[in-house]
C-alpha positions as CSV (number, residue, x, y, z in Angstrom):
1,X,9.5,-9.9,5.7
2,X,8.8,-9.2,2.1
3,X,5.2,-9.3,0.9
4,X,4.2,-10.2,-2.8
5,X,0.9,-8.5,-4.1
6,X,0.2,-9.0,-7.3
7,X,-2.0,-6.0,-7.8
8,X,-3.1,-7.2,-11.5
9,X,-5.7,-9.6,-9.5
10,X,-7.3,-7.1,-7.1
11,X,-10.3,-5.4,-7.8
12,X,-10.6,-1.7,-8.3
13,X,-12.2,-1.3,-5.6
14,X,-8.9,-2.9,-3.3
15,X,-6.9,-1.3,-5.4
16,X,-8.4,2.1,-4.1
17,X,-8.6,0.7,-0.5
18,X,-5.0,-0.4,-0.6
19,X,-3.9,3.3,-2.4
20,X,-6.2,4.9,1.0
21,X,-4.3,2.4,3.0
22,X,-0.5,3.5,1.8
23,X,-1.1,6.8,1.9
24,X,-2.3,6.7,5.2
25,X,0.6,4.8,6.3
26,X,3.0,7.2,4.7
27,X,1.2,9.8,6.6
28,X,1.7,8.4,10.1
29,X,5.1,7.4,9.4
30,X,6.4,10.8,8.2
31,X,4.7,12.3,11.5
32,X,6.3,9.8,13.7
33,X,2.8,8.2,15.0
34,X,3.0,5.2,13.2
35,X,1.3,2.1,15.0
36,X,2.4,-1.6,15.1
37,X,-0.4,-3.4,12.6
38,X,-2.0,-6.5,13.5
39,X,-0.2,-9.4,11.3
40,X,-3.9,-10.2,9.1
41,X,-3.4,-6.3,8.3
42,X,-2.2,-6.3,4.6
43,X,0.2,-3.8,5.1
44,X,1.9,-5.4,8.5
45,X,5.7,-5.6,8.5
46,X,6.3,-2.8,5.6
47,X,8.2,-0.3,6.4
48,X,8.6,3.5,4.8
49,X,10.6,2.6,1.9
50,X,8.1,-0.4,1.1
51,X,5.2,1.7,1.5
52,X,6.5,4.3,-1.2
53,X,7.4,1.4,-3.6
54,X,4.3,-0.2,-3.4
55,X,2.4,2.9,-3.9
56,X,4.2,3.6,-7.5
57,X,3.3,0.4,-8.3
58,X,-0.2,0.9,-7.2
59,X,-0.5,4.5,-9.2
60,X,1.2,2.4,-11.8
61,X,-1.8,-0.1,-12.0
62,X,-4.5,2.3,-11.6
63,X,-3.0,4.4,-14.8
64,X,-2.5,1.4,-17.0
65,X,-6.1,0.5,-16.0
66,X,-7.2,3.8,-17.0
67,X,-6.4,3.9,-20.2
């Protein structure tokens, strides 16, 4: 299942929440703990690889906002 999230529409405030959110993730998956989200969790059904993409993308967004 492939999400879309066009991060250009979120707030800054999301967009922190959702950076929180990945990293998190990442964290449990790369200790092996990782639980099964509930399907209205924004990040249900991403896996590892998803996670790390969407995260550049994030870091990507926060920079261009930045400047």
């Amino acid at each position: 299942m492939k999400k879309q999230y066009d991060l250009t529409t979120l707030s800054d405030k999301k967009l922190r929440t959702l950076r929180n959110n990945l990293n998190n993730r990442l964290e449990s998956f790369s200790k092996g703990g990782e639980k099964n989200l509930p399907p209205s969790h924004m990040l249900h059904g991403l896996d590892d690889g998803e996670c790390k993409a969407l995260l550049e993308r994030v870091h990507s967004e926060m920079k261009n906002r930045s400047k």
